[in-house]
C-alpha positions in Angstrom: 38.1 60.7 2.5 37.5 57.2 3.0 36.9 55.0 -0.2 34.1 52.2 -0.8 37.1 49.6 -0.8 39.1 50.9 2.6 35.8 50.9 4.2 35.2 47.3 3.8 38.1 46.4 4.6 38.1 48.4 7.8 34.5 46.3 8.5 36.2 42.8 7.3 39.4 43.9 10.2 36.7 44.7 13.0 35.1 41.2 11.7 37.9 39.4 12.5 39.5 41.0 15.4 36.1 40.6 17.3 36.2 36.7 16.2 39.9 36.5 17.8 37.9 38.3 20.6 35.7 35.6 21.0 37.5 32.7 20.3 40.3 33.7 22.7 37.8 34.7 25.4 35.7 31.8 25.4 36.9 28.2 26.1 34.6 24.8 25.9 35.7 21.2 26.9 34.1 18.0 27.4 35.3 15.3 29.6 34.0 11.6 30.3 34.9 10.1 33.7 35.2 7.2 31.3 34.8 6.0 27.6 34.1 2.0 28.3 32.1 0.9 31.0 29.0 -2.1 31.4 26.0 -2.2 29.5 23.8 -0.4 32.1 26.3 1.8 33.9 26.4 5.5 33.6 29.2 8.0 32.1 29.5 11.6 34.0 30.0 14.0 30.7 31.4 17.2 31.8 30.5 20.5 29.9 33.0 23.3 31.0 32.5 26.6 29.5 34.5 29.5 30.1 33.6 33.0 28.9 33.2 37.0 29.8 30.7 37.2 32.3 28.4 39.7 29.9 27.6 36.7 27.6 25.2 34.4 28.5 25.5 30.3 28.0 22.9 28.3 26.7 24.1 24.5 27.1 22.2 21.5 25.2 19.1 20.4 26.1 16.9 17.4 25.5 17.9 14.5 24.0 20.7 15.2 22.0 23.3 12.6 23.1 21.5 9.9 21.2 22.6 6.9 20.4 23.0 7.7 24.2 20.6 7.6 26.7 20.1 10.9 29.0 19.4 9.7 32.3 20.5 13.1 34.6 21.0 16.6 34.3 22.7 18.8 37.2 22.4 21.9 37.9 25.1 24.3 36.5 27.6 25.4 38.6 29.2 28.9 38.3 32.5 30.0 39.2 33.3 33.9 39.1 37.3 35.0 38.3 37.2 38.9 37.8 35.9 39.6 34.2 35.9 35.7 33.4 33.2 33.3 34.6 33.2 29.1 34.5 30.3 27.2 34.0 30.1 23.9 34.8 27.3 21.3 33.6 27.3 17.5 34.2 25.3 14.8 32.1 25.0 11.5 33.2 24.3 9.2 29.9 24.0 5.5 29.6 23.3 2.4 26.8 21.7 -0.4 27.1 22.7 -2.5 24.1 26.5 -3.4 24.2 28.8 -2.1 21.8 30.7 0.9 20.0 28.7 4.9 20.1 29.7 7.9 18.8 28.3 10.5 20.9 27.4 13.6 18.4 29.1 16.8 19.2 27.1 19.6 21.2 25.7 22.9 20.6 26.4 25.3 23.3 25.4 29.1 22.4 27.5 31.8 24.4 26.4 34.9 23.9 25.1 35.1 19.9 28.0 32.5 19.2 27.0 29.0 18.3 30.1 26.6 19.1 30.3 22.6 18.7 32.0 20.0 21.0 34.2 17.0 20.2 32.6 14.1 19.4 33.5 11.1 22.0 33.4 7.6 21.0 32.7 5.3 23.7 32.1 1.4 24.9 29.6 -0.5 25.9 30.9 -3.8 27.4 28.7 -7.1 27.8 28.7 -9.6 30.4 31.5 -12.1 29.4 30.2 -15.8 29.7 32.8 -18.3 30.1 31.6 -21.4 28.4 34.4 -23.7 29.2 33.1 -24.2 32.8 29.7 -25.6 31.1 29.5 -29.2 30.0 29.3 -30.2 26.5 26.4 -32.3 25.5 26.1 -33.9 21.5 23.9 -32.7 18.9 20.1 -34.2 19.3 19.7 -36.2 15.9 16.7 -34.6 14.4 13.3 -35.8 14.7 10.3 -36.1 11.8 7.9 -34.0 12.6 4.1 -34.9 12.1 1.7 -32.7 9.6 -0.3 -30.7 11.3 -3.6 -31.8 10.5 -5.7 -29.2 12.7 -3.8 -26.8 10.8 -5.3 -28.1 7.8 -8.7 -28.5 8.7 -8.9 -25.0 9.5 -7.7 -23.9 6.4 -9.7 -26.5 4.7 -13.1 -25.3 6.6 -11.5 -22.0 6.3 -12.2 -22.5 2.6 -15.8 -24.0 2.7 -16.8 -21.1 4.6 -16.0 -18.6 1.9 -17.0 -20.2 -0.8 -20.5 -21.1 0.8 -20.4 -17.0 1.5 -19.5 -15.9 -1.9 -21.4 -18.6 -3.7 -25.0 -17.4 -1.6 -23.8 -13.7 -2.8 -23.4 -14.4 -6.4 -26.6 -16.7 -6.5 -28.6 -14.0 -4.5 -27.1 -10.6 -6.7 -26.5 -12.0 -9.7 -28.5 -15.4 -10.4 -31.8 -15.1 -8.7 -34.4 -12.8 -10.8 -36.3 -10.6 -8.4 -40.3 -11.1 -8.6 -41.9 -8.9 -11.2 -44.5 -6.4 -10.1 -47.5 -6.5 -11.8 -46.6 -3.2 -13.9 -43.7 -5.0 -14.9 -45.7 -8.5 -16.1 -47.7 -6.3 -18.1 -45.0 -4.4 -19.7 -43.9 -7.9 -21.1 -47.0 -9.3 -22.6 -47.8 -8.5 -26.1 -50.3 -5.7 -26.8 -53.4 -7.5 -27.5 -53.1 -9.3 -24.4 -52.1 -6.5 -22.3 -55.0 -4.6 -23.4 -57.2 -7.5 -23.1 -55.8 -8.1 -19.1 -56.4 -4.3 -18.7 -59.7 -4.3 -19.6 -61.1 -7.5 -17.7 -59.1 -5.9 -14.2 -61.7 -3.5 -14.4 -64.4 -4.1 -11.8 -67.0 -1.7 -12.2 -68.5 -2.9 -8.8 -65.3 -1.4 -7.1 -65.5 1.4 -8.8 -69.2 2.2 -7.9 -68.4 1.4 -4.2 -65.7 3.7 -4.1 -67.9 6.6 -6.2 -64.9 6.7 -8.5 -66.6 6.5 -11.9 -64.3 9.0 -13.3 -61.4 6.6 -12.5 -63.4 3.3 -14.5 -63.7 5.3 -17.6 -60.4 6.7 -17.4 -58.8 3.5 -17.3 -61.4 1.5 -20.1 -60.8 4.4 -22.4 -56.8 4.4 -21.7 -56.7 0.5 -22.2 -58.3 1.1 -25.5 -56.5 3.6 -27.0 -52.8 2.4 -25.4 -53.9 -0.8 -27.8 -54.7 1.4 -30.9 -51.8 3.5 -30.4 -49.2 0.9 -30.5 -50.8 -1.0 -33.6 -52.8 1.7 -35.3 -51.6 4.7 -35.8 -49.5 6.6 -33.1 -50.6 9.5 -30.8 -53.6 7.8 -30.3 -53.4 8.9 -26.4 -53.1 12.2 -27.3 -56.3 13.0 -29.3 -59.4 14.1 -28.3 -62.5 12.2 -29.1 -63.7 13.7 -32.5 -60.0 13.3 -33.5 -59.7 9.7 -32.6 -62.7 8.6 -34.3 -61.6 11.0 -37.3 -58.2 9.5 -37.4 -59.7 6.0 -36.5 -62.4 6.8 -39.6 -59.4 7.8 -42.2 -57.3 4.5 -41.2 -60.7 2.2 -41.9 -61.2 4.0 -45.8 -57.0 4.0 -46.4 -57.5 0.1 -46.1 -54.9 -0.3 -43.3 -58.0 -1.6 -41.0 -61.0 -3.6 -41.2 -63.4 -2.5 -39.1 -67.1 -1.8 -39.2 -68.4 1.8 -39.3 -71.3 0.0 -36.6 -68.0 -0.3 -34.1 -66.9 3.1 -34.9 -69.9 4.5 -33.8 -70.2 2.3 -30.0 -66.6 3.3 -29.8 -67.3 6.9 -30.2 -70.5 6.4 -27.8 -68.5 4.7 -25.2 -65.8 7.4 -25.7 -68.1 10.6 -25.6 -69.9 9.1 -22.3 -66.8 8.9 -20.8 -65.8 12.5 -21.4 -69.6 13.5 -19.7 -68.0 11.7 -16.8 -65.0 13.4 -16.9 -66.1 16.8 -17.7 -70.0 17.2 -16.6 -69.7 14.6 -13.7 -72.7 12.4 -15.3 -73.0 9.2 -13.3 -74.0 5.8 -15.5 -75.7 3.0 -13.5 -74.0 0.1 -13.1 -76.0 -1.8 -16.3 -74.2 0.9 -18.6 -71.0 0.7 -16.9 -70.6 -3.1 -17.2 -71.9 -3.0 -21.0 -69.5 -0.3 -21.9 -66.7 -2.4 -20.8 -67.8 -5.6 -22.3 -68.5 -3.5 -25.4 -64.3 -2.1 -25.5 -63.4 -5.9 -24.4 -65.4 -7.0 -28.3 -64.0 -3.6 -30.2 -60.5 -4.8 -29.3 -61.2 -8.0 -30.6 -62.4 -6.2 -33.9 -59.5 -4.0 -34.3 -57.4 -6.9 -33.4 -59.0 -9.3 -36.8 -59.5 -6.4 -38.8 -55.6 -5.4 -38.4 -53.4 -6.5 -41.9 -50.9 -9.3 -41.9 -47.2 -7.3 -41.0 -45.2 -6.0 -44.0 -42.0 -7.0 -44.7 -40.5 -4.0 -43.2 -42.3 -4.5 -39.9 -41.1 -8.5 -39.9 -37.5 -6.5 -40.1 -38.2 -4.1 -37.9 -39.4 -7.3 -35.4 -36.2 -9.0 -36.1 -34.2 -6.1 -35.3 -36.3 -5.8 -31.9 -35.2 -9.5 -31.6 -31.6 -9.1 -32.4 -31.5 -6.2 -29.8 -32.9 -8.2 -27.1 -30.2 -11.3 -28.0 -27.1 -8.6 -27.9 -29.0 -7.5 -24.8 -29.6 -11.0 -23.1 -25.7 -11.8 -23.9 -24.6 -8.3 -22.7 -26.2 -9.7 -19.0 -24.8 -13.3 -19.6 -21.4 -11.8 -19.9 -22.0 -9.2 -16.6 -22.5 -12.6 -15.1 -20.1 -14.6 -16.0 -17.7 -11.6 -15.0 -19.4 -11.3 -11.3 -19.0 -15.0 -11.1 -14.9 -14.6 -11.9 -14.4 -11.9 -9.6 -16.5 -13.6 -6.6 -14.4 -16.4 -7.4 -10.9 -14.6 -7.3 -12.3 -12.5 -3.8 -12.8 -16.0 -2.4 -9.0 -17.1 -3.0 -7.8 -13.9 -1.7 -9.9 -14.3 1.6 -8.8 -17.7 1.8 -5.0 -17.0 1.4 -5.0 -13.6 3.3 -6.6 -15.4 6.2 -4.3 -18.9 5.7 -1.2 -16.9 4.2 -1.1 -13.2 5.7 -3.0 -10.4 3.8 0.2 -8.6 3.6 1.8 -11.6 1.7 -0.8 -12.2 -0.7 -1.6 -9.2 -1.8 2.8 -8.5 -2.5 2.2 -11.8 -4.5 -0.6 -10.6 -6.6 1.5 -7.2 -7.3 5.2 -9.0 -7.8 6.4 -7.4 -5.0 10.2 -7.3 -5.9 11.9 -8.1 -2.6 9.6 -11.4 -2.3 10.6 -12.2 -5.7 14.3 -11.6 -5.0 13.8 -13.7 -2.0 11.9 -16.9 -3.3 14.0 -17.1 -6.6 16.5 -19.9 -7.7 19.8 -18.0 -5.9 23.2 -18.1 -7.4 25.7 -20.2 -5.0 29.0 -19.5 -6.0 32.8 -18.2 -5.1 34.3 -15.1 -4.7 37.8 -14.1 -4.2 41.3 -16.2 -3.2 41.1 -17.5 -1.0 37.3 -18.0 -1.7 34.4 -16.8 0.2 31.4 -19.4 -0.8 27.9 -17.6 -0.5 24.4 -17.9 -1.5 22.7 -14.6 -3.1 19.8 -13.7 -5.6 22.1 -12.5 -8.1 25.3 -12.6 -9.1 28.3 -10.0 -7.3 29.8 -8.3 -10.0 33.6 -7.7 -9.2 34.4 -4.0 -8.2 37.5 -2.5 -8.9 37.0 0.8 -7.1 37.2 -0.7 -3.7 40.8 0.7 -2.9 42.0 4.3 -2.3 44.6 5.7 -4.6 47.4 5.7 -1.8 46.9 1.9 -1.6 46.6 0.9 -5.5 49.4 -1.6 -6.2 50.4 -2.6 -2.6 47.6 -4.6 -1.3 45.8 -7.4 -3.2 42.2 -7.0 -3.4 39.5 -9.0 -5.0 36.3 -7.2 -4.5 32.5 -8.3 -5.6 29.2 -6.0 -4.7 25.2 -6.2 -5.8 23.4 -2.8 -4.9 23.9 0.1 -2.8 23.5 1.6 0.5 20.0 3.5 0.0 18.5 0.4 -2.0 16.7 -2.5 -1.1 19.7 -4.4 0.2 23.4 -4.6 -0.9 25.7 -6.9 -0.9 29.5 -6.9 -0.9 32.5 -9.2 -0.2 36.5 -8.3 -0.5 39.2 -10.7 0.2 42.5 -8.0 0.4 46.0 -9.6 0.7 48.3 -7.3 2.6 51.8 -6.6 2.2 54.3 -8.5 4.9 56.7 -6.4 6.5 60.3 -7.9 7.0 59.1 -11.2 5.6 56.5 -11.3 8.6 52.6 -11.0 7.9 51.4 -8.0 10.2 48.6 -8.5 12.4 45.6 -6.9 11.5 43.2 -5.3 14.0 39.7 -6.3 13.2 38.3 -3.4 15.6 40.3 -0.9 13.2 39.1 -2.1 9.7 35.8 -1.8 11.1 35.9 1.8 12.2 37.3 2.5 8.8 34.0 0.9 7.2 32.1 2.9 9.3 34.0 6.0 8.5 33.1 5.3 4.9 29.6 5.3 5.8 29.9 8.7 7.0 32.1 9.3 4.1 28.9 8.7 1.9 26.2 10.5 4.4 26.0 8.3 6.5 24.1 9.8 9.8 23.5 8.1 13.3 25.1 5.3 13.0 25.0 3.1 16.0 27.5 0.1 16.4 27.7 -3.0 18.2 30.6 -6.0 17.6 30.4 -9.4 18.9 31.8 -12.7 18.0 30.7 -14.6 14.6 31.0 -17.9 13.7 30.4 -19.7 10.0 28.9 -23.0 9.5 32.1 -24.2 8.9 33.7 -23.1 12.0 35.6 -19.7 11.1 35.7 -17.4 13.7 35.5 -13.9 12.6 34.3 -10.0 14.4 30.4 -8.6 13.7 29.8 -5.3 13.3 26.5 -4.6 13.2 23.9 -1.5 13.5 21.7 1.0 12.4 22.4 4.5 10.4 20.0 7.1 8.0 22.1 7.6 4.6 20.5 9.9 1.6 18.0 9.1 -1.2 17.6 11.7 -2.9 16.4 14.4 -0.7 15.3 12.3 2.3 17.1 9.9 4.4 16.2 6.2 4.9 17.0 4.1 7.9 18.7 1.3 6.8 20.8 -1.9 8.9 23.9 -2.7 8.6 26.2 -5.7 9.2 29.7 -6.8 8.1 31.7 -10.1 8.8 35.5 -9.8 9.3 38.0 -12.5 9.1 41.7 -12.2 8.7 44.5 -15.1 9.2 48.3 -14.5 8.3 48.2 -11.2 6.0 45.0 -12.1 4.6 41.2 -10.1 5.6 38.1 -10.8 4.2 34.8 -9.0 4.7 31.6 -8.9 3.9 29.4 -5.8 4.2 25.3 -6.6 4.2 22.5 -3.5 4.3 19.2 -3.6 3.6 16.2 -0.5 4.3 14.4 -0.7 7.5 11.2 -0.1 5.3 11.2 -3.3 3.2 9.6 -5.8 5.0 11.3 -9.2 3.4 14.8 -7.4 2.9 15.9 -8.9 6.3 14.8 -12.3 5.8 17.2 -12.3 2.4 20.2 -10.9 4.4 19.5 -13.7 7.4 19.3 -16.0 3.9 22.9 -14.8 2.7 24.2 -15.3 6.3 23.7 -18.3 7.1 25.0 -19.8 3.2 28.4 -17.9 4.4 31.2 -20.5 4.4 35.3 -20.0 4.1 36.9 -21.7 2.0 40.7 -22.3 3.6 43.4 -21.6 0.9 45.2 -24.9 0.0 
């Protein structure tokens, strides 16, 4: 019998002997017509495929060439040899933006196989411009510029406008009282007075027109009691007429009120006449009407001069009251005061979101660390020997990690960095003195060293990167090769598109370069690189 272990090892043999299979049955190549032609031009990629003619070929679709453009796809073209079978597909790909592409290798899936081309690296050349056949003309001197006044009257009417706008919104929201409704006048006047006001409003006429003599009494008899209520005794609205005039009988012998027992009684008249009204629908003529109100409008006068000078504990509790409505009249000063600040501070934004950018003044307001970076004092200094003089927000602290191991102790190298590749923006400069060979200082390909930056990108996860060199020139008139491009490199677990740029220049056994980056995503990253650029001078070795 077979064991456990023979058994999978018989599986793992079949494995691999159908791999062979595979592998040795199925054969894939690319081929340009070319790797370096014009900006513009097309390159023919062919996709050859050889297989068994049982599996079927799936070749890539889409736009997977990119950083090349897919401009044509042809029909595949099958050749038949016995059990073997050739297809054939041809791309036609192009760039528009000069320089150096990797093209990505391809999936092709024959059969349930998934098998990857050869990358290609290819050229993009620009139109050469031969300068020498142009004249030369002198630098203009500069000229002064005038202010631009129209400028400034905008902004200057610019800020009239808003603060005429906010000032009408703070005085109509916050300054200006609204008018009082009558309710509300009432509610502020004292209680005698109020009762007094409530009583003379009554006009019995309009009460007889509109055959609402329910409504007069209900309002004389409410005026009067709302006044004893609130300087009397409490509940006063509550009671029914025997135990009002009980309760207003009790308060008159305790001494708390002087008051007649005469009043009592054309109180308790008044008050039982009303509830007649109220409850037997009696109707008074209009002489009783108008002398039961004028006979309430004297009984609250009474109770008024019969009422005791305020205790001591009622002056507190008035100066409480008063205290409250201070705390309470600062409390809305204070509201004020605040809504006045923060109309104030929505003006200045308006003003310098509309003069300024909105963008740019609110990454002011919040410290926006890029901006900061970028309108600090920067640090001009030197790095390396011979020296590379630059301009940057802080200073490059000197990297000793910038060779490989195979190279320690045979090349010279002065290296200096600020960031990384995934932050904000980085910085680094490395002046690397190379050995001579038989006395002689080798020349050093600037194309090369480039590649091998860009290879160190990938090294460190870097993804798409597209390349394109031209010429560069410092203020100071060294020559020296740009690389410059795009690529996505890690954060964490998502990638960020970032831009790239480094400055080569090499004379005798000597190559300096400076590598720049900075995320596609901060918005005043490239203005500090553009910054650092143009502050780039050599210093020639003396």
């Amino acid at each position: 019998m077979i064991d456990d272990m023979s058994y999978r090892r018989i599986l793992i043999s079949i494995a691999l002997l159908m791999i062979v299979s595979f592998e040795t049955n199925a054969q894939i190549t690319i081929t340009p017509d070319t790797t370096s032609i014009m900006i513009g031009d097309q390159i023919k990629l062919e996709i050859k495929v050889e297989t068994d003619s049982t599996n079927n070929v799936i070749f890539p679709q889409g736009q997977t060439f990119s950083p090349l453009e897919l401009v044509e796809v042809n029909d595949t073209d099958t050749l038949f040899n016995k059990e073997k079978v050739t297809y054939t597909k041809i791309y036609n790909v192009t760039q528009f933006d000069s320089g150096f592409y990797t093209l990505p290798k391809q999936k092709i899936i024959i059969g349930d196989q998934i098998i990857f081309t050869d990358s290609l690296k290819t050229e993009f050349r620009g139109v050469k411009v031969d300068t020498t056949k142009q004249k030369l003309f002198n630098i203009k001197p500069k000229n002064k510029v005038s202010k631009s006044y129209p400028k400034l009257i905008r902004n200057i009417l610019i800020l009239i406008i808003l603060l005429i706008v906010s000032g009408l919104i703070f005085y109509f929201f916050v300054l200006r009282k609204k008018p009082l409704t009558q309710e509300e006048k009432m509610a502020l006047l004292p209680s005698y007075e109020r009762a007094k006001l409530a009583i003379k409003s009554i006009n019995e006429k309009e009460y007889i027109k509109s055959q609402n003599i329910k409504g007069f009494y209900s309002d004389l008899t409410y005026a009067l009691k709302k006044y004893v209520d609130e300087k009397v005794f409490p509940s006063a609205l509550e009671c029914t007429t025997d135990e009002f005039i009980l309760k207003l009988n009790a308060t008159i012998n305790s001494g708390k009120i002087g008051i007649s027992k005469s009043s009592i009684s054309s109180i308790e008249t008044v008050l039982k006449r009303a509830d007649l009204v109220k409850f037997a629908k009696s109707i008074p003529d209009h002489n009783t009407l108008e002398g039961d109100r004028l006979s309430f409008d004297e009984k609250i006068d009474e109770i008024k001069n019969g009422l005791p000078e305020p205790s001591e504990e009622e002056k507190l509790r008035n100066l409480e009251y008063k205290k409250l409505q201070e705390k309470k009249r600062l409390k809305e000063l204070r509201y004020k005061v605040a809504a006045g600040i923060l109309a104030f501070l929505v003006t200045l934004f308006l003003f310098f979101g509309f003069t300024n950018g909105f963008k740019l003044t609110i990454d002011k307001i919040f410290q926006n660390k890029s901006l900061k970076q970028l309108n600090k004092e920067w640090v001009y200094s030197e790095y390396g020997v011979p020296s590379i003089q630059i301009s940057t927000p802080n200073v490059l602290i000197r990297d000793n990690n910038d060779l490989v191991d195979s190279l320690k102790g045979k090349v010279q190298v002065s290296s200096f960095k600020f960031g990384k590749l995934n932050t904000s923006y980085s910085v680094k400069l490395s002046t690397k003195m190379l050995p001579k060979s038989k006395g002689k200082a080798e020349e050093v390909d600037l194309i090369q060293t480039a590649e091998n930056v860009i290879q160190s990108y990938e090294n460190n996860g870097g993804r798409d990167i597209i390349l394109k060199q031209e010429q560069f020139i410092t203020p100071n008139a060294a020559e020296g090769l740009k690389t410059f491009g795009t690529m996505n490199v890690p954060d964490g677990q998502d990638l960020v598109f970032i831009h790239y740029v480094l400055l080569q220049f090499t004379a005798d056994n000597l190559l300096q370069q400076i590598e720049l980056t900075y995320r596609d995503d901060d918005s005043y990253a490239n203005e500090i690189i553009d910054k650092i650029i143009e502050s780039i001078e050599l210093k020639k070795d003396e």
